[in-house]
N, C-alpha and C positions, 0 to 999 in steps of 0.2 A: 556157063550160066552163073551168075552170080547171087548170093545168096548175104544179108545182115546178116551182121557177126553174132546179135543179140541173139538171131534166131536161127542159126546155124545151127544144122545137127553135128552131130557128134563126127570127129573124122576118124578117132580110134577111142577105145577105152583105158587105151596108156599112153600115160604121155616120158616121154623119154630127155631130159633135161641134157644137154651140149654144154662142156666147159668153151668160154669164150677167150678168144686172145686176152691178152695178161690186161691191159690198160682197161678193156671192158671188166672184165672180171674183178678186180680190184677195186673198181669203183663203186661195184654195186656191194662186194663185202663190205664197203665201209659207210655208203647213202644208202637210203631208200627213194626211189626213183618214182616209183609205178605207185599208183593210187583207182581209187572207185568215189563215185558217185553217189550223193545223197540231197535230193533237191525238190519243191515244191514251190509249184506256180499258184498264182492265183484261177479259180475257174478250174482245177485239175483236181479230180480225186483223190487220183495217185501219185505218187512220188515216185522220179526217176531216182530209180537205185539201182546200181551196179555199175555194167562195164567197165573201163577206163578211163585214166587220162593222166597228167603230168604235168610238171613246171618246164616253163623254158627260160631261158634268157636273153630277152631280145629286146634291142634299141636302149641295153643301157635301164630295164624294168625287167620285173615278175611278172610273167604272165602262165596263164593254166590253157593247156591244148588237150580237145574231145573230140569226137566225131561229132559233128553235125546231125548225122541222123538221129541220136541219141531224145533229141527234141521233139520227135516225131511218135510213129504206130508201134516202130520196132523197139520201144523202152515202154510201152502203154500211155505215151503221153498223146493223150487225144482231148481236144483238136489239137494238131501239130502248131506248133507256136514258130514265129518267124523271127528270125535272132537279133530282126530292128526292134522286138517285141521286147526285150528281155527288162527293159526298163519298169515298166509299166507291169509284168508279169512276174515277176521273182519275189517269192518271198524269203526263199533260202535257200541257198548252197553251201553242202560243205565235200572235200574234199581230202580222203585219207587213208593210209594203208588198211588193206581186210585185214589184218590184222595187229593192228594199231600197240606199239609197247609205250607210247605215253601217250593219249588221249591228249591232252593240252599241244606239245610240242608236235603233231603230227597231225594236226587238222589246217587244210588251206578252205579259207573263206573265200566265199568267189561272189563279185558283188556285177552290179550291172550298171557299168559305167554312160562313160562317152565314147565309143567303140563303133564307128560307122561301119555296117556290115553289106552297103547299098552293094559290092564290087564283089562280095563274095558267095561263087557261084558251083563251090567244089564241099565234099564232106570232110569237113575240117571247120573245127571251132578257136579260137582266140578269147581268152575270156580275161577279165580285171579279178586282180588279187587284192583282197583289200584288208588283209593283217601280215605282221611282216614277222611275228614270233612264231619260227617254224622250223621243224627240223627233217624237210626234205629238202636233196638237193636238184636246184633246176636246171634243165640239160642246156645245150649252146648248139645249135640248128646249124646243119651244113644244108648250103644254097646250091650245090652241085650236086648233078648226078652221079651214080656211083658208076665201075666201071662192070659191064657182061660179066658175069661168074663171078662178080665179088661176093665174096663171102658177110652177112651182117647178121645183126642180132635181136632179135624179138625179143620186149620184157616185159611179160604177162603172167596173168594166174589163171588157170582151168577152174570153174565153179566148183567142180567137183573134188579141190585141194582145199581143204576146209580152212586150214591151217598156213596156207600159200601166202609169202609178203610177197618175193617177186623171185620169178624164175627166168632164165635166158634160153633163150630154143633159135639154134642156128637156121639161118636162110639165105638163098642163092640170089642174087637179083638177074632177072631175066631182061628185061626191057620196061621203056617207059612208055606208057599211052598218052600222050599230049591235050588230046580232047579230052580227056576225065583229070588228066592230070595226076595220074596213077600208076604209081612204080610194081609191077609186077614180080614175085619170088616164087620160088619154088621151096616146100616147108620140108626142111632134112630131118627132122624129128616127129614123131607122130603125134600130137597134141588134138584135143577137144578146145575148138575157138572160142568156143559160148562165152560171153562175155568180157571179149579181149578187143572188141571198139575201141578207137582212140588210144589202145597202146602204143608206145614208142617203139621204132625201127632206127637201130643206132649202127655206125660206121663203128670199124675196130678202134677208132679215135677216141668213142661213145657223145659223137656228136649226133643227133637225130636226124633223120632225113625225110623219113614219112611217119606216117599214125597209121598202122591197122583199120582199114574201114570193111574189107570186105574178105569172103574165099570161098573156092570153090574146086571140084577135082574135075579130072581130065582122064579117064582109064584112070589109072591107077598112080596118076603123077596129082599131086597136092599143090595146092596155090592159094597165095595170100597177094591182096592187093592194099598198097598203101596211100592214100594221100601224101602228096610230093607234101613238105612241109614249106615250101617256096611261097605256098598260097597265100599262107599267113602275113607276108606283105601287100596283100589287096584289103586289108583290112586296119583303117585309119582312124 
């Protein structure tokens, strides 16, 4: 059964943080990767605030990847806005570490471009960065599946880590579901998902491969499921 990350209960009370192969690990000691949410529509009360998301670099641009749902019930934003909407609906986004060491250099503006979204039909967002003075760094998307039992790398923060920039919590890849377009893992560390939408899943290379959209258990075995990040070229 599948269950939003937003609104995902709890799958332990501790969460057990995984040292990653050297080239991940290194990377994240020296960027910050992982970011949250801060944005308001027109016609909306409230503001999505939280989960995730991240820079990528693709086609030669900056672009920022969310979950899709994020736009929807599962962040309070009601009515759900339709991401051809975003033009005409956005009055701000910003996007930046929970815990931010310079306010200026660590906020990515996310604007609502020319971004045809008519093709995209998976939980996976593509969004326009529209300032370039920034001090995260954007990941580089691998377009291939991983192989059974590879070993990859979640990097997110538990709501409940007040103080959390970004942590790495290892995962197994199981198989891909083709109809959702969703890489399936099994989670080797015991973490609280709540607000890990739209986190990045990175190869030991720390190229991305999916976003975190979903999880759920099975007896006693844990499961996360990602948007393949392939998606993001249906969207022109």
């Amino acid at each position: 059964m599948f269950f939003a990350l937003t609104v995902l209960t709890a799958l332990s009370t501790k969460s057990q943080v995984l040292q990653p192969d050297s080239a991940v690990k290194k990377m994240l000691a020296k960027h910050q990767v992982l970011l949250t949410n801060l944005a308001v529509f027109k016609g909306h009360k409230d503001e999505l605030q939280g989960a995730s998301a991240f820079l990528i670099n693709y086609q030669d641009k900056i672009f920022a990847v969310t979950a899709k749902h994020l736009l929807g019930e599962a962040m309070g934003v009601t009515p759900e806005i339709n991401p051809g909407d975003l033009s005409k609906l956005l009055l701000s986004w910003k996007m930046f570490p929970r815990i931010p060491l310079n306010t200026k250099l660590d906020t990515v503006k996310i604007g609502a471009g020319k971004l045809n979204y008519q093709a995209l039909d998976r939980d996976i967002l593509l969004l326009e960065v529209i300032n370039s003075n920034f001090n995260i760094l954007p990941l580089v998307p691998s377009f291939n599946l991983p192989e059974k039992g590879e070993k990859l790398y979640l990097i997110g923060c538990p709501y409940s880590q007040e103080k959390c920039r970004q942590n790495v919590y290892e995962v197994i890849y199981q198989g891909y579901d083709a109809t959702e377009s969703m890489l399936k893992y099994t989670i080797k560390t015991t973490v609280d998902l709540s607000g890990f939408s739209g986190a990045p899943i990175v190869n030991a290379a720390g190229k991305v491969v999916s976003i975190l959209t979903t999880g759920w258990e099975d007896g006693n075995i844990k499961y996360a499921g990602g948007t393949f990040i392939k998606e993001i070229q249906k969207v022109q």
